[in-house]
N, C-alpha and C positions, 0 to 999 in steps of 0.2 A: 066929536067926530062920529059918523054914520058910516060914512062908507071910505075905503082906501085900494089903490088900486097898487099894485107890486108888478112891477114890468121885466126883464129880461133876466130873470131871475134859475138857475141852474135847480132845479127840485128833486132830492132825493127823498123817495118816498116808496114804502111799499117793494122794495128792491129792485127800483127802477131810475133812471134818471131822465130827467127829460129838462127841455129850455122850451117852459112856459109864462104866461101870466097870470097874474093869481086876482079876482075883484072878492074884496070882502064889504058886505052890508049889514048892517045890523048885527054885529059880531058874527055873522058865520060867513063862511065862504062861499059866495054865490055863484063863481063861476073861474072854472079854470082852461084855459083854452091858449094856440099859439100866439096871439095876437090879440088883445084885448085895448089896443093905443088911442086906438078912438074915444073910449069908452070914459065918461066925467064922474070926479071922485074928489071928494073934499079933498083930501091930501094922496099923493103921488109920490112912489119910491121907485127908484132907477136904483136896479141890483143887479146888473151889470158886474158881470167878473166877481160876483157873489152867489155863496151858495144859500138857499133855504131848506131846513129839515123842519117836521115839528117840532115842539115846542120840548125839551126835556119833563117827563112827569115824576117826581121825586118820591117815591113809594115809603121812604125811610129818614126824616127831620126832626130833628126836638129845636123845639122853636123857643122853649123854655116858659110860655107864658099859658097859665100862671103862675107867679109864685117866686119866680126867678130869675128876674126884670133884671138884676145884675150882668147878666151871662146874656139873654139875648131877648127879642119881645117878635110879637108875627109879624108888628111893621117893619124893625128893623132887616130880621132875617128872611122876609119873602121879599124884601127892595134887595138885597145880596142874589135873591138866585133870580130874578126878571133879569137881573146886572148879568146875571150867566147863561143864560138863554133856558132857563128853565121857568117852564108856565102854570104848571102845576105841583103842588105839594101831599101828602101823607104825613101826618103830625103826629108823633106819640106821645104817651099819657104819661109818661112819668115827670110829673108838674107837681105845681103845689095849688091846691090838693089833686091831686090824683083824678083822672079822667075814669072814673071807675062805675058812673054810672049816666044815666040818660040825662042827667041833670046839667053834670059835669059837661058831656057833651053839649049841648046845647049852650052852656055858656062860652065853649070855645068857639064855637059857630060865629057867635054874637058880635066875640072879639072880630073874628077874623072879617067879617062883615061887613066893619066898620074901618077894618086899619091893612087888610093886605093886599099887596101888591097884585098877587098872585092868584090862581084859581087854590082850590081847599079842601079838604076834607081831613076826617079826624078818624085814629081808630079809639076804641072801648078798652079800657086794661083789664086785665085779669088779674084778680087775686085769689087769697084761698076763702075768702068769704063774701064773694059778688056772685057766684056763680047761678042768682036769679035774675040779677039785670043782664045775663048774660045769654040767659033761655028765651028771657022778654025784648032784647033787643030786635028792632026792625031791620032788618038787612039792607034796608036802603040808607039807614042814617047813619052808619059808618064805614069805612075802608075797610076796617077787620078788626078781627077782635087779637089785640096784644097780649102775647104772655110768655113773662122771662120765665123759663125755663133754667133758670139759672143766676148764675150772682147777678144782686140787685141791689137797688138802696130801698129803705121805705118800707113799705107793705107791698110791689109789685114783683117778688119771689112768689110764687107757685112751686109749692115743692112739698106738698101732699099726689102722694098718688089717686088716690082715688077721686082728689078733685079734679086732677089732669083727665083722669079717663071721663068724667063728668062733662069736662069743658071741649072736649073731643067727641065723644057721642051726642052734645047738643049742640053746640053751635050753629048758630044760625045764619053764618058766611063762613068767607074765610079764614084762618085760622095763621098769624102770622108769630113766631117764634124767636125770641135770641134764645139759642140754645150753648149752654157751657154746663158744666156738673159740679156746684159748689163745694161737694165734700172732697174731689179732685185738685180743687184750687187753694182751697185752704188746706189742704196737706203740702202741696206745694209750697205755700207761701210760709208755713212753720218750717220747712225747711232752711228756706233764703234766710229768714230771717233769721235763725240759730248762725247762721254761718255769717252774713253781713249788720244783722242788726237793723236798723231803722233803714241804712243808707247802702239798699240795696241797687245795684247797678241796672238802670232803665233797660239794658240788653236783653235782662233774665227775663220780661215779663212775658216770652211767648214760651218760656219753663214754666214759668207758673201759671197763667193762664195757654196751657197745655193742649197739643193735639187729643192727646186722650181724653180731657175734659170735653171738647169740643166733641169728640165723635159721640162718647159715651150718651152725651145730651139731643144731641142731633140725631142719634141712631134709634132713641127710645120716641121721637117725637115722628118720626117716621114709622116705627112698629106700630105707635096709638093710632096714626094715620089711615093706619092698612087695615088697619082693623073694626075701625069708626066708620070707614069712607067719608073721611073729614077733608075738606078742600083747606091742605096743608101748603103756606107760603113759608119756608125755612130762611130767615134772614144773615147776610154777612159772613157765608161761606167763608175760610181762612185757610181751610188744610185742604191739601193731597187725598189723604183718608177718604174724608169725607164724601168726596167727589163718587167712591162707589156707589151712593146713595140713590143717586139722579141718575135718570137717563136722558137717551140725545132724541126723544120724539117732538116735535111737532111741541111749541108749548099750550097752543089749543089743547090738543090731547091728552095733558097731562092733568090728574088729581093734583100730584106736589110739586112743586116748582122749589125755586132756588132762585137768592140773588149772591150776589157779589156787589163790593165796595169799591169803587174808584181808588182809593188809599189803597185796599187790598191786593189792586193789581199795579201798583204803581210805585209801593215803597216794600224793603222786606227787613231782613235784622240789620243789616250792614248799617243802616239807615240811624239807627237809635245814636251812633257815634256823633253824628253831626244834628239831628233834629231833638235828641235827647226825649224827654216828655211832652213835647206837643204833639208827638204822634202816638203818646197810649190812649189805648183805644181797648174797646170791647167790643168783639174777641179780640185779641193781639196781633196785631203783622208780627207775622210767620217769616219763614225760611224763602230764601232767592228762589228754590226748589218748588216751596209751595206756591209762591208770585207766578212762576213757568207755570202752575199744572194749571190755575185758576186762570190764566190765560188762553190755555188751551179750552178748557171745559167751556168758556164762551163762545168759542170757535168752534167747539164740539156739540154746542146747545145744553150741554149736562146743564152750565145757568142761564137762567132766561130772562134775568133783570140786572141790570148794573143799576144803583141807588149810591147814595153819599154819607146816609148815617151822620148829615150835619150834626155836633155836639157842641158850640161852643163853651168853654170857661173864660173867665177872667185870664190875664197875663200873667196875675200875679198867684194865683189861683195853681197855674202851669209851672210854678217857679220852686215848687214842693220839691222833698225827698219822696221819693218812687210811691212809698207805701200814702203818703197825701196827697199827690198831685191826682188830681180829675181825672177820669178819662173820656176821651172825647175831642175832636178837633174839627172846625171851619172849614167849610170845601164849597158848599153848593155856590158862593160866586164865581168858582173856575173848573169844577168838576166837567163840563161838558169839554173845554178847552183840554183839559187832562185827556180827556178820550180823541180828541179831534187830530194830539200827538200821536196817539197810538197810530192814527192812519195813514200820518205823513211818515211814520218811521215802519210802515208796512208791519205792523202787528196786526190791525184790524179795521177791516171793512168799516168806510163811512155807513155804508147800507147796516153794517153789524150794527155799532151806536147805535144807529136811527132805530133800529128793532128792540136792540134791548133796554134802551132809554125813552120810549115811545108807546110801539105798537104792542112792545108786549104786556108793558104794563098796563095799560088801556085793557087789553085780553082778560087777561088775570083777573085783573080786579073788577071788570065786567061794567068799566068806566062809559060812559054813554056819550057818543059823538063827539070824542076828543080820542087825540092818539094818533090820529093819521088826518094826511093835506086831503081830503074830497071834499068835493061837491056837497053841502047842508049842513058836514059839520062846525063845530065850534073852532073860529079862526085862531090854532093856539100854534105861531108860528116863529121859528129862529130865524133871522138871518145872519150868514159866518162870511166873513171880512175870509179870505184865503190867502191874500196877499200883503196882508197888513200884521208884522205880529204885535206880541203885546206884551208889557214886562208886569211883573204884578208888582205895586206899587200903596206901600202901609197905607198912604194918606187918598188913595183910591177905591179901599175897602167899606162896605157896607155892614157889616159885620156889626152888633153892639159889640164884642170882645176885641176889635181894634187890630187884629193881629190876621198874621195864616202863615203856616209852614210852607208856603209857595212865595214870599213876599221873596224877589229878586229875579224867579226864576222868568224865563222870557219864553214865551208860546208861538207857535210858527201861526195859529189861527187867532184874529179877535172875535170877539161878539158885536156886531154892526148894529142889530135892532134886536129887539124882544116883542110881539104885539100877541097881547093874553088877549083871550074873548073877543076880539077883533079891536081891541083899542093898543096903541102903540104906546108900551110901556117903558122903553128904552131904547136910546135912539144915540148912540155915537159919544158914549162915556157919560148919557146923562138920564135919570129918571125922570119922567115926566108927571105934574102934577094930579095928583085927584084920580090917577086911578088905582080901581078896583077889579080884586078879583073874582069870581066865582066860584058860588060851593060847588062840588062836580058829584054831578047825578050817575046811578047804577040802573043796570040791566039787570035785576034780580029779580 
């Protein structure tokens, strides 16, 4: 396919709405105007009483390959989020082997080159003995450079200071963070386990992985911040606390930004009774309280990205006592519908989503011609069924882990189509074959 033409299509975009038509040629969007009916296109979409947003850009995925082809692979997990109306991805490195240096990068490219769905890019991990592929990285050949600041599996703990202050005075992009404070966590977790022993109750794990772990980490990675003039992206906001960190300017404006999780604003402790361990995760869903404030703070702009922190494990993998079960859970096939809810139940602006699942990550990451519906750039568009819902269904799921803690639940919006780089990646419950996504280029 070369060109597609999209007709009465409802466009929120840029915090505006308008009923235009949309002509895409050669993967970009040639032209958008009231009336385009005339106009000849290999294939023709009547989205009529449908809305289109772009495409969701996923800032935060572990796709799991390489190394972990059990749990999940790019091909599997970028056909799950085209399935969710997201067109672009951010991959992190904690693979096997580890994404630690330009090598590694390059071979995940390769992968993804060959087998995703999706548009792509990869960040650089950090450890505490990379910190020259780290000075020598090109700014254009990754998303940012990764560093747990905190409990990790592996070698990708960072938890020398002085390497931190190293990988903050140089870096040569952006600087994206899971922040928690391990010596916080494991005092906690000698706790529980004195008192419960192995078969510690799934409830406690936002006790043990703790607001004060979270700030303690989050707070230090912000003073290096301030200090370096490091362009700081703090990932998977959880607490209230923390929230003093950010401010509500303009996310252009800002040095640090912040995201938040779809999970984070969507489930809190009450939750652990009935979803048990498919939903621990790192950091932990927090308190009803904390769900309210990070609700707020999107609305406030304190966060300027909502991302999914896809994780998936095995089922059986999930079926642990507290202290073995994974953490990590499947979203990006329904994470845009997750948010689509928030707007039919008046928490937040269609227009918010589209910003913080879009334009700002586009911003931020200084993503080149993708991110917003104009004229030249890259056609990376959703269209959302408004009127059709949708129930989420096991034997529906794209997932290599087979599963999702939404399986039953029913959505007031579907996902109608998905079309990455101007080809029509899915189209009315089905992937379509052979295509491909693109690496996505920076403004650096």
């Amino acid at each position: 396919m070369t060109s597609l033409l999209i007709l009465n299509a409802e466009i929120i975009n840029e915090n505006k709405r308008n009923f235009q038509d949309i002509f895409i040629q050669n993967g970009r969007i040639e032209q958008i105007d009231s009336d385009l009916s005339t106009k000849q296109a290999d294939k023709i979409i009547d989205a009529s009483h449908k809305i289109i947003i772009p495409g969701m850009i996923d800032d935060q995925v572990h796709f799991r390959e390489p190394g972990l082809l059990n749990k999940g692979s790019i091909y599997t997990e970028s056909r799950a989020a085209v399935a969710g109306g997201t067109t672009s991805f951010m991959e992190m490195p904690n693979v096997n082997p580890a994404t630690l240096d330009s090598e590694q990068l390059q071979n995940k490219k390769n992968i993804a080159q060959k087998k995703s769905a999706a548009n792509y890019a990869f960040y650089l991990g950090a450890s505490n003995d990379n910190l020259e592929a780290i000075k020598s990285l090109n700014p254009n050949d990754a998303c940012g450079i990764k560093v747990f600041m905190g409990a990790s599996t592996g070698n990708m703990l960072v938890d020398d200071p002085k390497i931190l202050e190293q990988i903050f005075a140089n870096a040569p992009t952006l600087v994206a963070t899971h922040c928690e404070d391990t010596p916080t966590i494991l005092k906690n977790e000698a706790i529980f386990t004195e008192k419960y022993g192995e078969d510690i109750p799934i409830r406690f794990h936002p006790d043990i992985r703790s607001e004060e772990a979270c700030y303690l980490s989050s707070s230090f990675a912000v003073s290096l911040a301030q200090k370096h003039g490091t362009k700081l992206h703090v990932l998977h906001i959880t607490t209230a606390k923390e929230l003093e960190l950010f401010n509500s300017a303009r996310h252009q404006d800002k040095q640090i930004t912040a995201e938040v999780c779809v999970h984070h604003l969507s489930f809190d402790q009450t939750d652990y009774d009935t979803l048990g361990t498919q939903i621990k995760c790192n950091p932990a869903i927090k308190t009803q309280y904390d769900r309210q404030a990070l609700m707020q703070a999107v609305l406030d702009n304190k966060l300027d990205i909502i991302a999914t922190d896809h994780a998936p494990h095995t089922w059986q993998e999930k079926q642990n006592t507290y202290l073995k079960a994974p953490s990590g859970l499947p979203l990006v096939q329904h994470a845009l519908q997750m948010l689509l809810e928030f707007s039919v139940q008046q928490k937040m602006p269609l227009e918010t989503v589209v910003n913080k699942t879009s334009h700002a990550v586009a911003d931020i990451f200084q993503i080149k011609e993708r991110g917003y519906i104009r004229e030249g750039y890259w056609a990376d568009l959703t269209i959302v069924n408004p009127n059709q819902p949708h129930i989420v269904k096991q034997d529906e799921l794209f997932y290599q882990c087979g599963w999702s803690p939404l399986t039953g639940k029913t959505f007031s919006h579907s996902i109608d189509s998905t079309i990455v780089s101007g080809q029509l990646a899915y189209h009315q419950g089905k992937i379509l074959d052979n295509i491909k996504g693109q690496p996505l280029e920076f403004n650096r």
